[in-house]
ZALUM-55035 format. One record per residue (C-alpha): x, z, y; residue number from 1. Coordinates in nm, 4 decimals. Layout:
% ZALUM-55035
X  Z  Y  NUM
...
//
This chain:
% ZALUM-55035
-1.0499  -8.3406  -5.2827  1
-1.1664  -8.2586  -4.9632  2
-1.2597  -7.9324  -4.7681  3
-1.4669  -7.9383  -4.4717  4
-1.4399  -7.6076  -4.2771  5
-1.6882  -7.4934  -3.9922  6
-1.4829  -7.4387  -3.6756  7
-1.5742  -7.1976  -3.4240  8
-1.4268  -7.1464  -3.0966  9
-1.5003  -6.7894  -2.9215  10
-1.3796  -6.6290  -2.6085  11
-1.2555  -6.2609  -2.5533  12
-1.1562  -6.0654  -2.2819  13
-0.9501  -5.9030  -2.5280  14
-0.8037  -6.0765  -2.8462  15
-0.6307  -5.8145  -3.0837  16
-0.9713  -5.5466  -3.0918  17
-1.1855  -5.8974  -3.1208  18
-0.9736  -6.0340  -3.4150  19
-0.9658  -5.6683  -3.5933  20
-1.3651  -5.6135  -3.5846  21
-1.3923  -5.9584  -3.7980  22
-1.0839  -5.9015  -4.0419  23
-1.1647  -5.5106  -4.0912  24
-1.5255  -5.5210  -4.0659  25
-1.6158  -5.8600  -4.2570  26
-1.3140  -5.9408  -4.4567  27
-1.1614  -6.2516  -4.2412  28
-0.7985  -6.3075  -4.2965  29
-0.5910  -6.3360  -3.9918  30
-0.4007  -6.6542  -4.0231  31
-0.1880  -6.5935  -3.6800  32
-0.2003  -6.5464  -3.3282  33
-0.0633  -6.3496  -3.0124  34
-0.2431  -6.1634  -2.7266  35
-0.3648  -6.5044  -2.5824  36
-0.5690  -6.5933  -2.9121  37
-0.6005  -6.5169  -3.2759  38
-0.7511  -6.8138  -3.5853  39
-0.9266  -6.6186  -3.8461  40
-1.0847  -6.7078  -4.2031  41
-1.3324  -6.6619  -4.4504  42
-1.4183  -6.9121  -4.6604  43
-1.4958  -7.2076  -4.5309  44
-1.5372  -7.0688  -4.1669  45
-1.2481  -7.0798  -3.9039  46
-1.2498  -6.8828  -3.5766  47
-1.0554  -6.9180  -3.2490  48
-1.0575  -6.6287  -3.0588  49
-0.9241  -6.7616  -2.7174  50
-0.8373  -6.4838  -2.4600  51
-1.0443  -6.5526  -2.1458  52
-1.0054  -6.2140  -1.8812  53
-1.3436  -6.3128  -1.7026  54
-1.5440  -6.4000  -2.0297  55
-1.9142  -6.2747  -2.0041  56
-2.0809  -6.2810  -2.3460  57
-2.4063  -6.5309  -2.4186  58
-2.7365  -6.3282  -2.5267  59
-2.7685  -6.5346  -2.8806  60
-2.5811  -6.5646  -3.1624  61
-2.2005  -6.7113  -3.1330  62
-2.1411  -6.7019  -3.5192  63
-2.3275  -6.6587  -3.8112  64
-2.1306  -6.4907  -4.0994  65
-2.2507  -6.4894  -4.4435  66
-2.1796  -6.1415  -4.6403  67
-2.2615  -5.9493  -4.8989  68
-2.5431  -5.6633  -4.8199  69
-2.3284  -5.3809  -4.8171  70
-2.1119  -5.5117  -4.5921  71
-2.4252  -5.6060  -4.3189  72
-2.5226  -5.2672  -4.4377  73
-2.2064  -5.0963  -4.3157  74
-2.1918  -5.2765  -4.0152  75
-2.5498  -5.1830  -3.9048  76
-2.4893  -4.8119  -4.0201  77
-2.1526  -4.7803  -3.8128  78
-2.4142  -4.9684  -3.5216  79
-2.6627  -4.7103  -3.5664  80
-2.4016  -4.4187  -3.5046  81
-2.4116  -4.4823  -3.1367  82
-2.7660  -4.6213  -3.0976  83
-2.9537  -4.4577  -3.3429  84
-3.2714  -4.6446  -3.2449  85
-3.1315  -4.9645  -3.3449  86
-3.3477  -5.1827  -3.5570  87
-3.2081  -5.2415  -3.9379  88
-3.1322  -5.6041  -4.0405  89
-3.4481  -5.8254  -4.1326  90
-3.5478  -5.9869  -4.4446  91
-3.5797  -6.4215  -4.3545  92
-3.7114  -6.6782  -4.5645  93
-3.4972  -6.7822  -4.8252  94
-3.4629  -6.4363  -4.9777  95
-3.1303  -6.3289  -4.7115  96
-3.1445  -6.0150  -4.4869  97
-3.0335  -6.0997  -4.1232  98
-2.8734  -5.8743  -3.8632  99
-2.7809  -5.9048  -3.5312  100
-2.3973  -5.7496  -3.3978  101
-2.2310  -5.7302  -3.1565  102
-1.8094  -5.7761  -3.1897  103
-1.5858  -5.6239  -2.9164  104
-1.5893  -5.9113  -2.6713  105
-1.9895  -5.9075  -2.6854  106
-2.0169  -6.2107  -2.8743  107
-2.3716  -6.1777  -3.1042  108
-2.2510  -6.1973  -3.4458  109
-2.5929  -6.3152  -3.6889  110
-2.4385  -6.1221  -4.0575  111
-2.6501  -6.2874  -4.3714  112
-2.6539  -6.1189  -4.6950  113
-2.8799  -6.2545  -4.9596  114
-3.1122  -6.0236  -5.1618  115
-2.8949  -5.9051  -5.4549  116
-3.0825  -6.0471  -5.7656  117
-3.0460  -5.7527  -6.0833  118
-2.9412  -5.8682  -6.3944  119
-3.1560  -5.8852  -6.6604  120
-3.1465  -5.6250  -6.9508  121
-2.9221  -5.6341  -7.2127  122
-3.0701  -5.6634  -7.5243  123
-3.0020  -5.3371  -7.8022  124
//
């Protein structure tokens, strides 16, 4: 059997704070690197963080992560520490909340968490 995995190749001025935001903050696993550039994983996504010293971020999304909501939610709370003003992460169609980041290089990180469905009751 086959796995596909999405590829995405990003740019830094700086690789190690890059690389930590994505395996501290949304759970990738670092699969190795040096200063020059870092491959990351989660699931079936795969970044390359490539260490370019006169990188200037894009205004749109790089990378769109799926997560669970209280991981966007912790994201856009430690966000909202230093810009308190900071609109909260939207509800889209398909019943997913969307929220736009920012990781340490700049790159505009688009986090998806679906709407957590409750369980039903337990019959007595």
């Amino acid at each position: 059997m086959q796995h596909s995995v999405e590829l995405v190749m990003m740019q830094a001025r700086e690789v190690a704070p890059t690389a930590a935001f994505y395996v501290e903050a949304l759970g990738f696993e670092h699969l190795g690197g040096d200063a020059d550039g870092a491959t990351l994983q989660r699931g079936s996504l795969q970044l390359v963080i490539q260490r370019d010293p006169e990188f200037t971020p894009a205004s749109g999304p790089r990378v769109h992560v799926p997560v669970e909501l209280p991981t966007l939610e912790s994201v856009w709370e430690h966000d909202r520490a230093s810009n308190p003003d900071l609109p909260g992460p939207q509800l889209a169609a398909g019943g997913i909340f969307e929220y736009l980041t920012r990781d340490p290089a700049g790159n505009v990180v688009r986090l998806k968490a679906p709407i957590p469905t409750s369980a039903p009751p337990t019959p007595r």
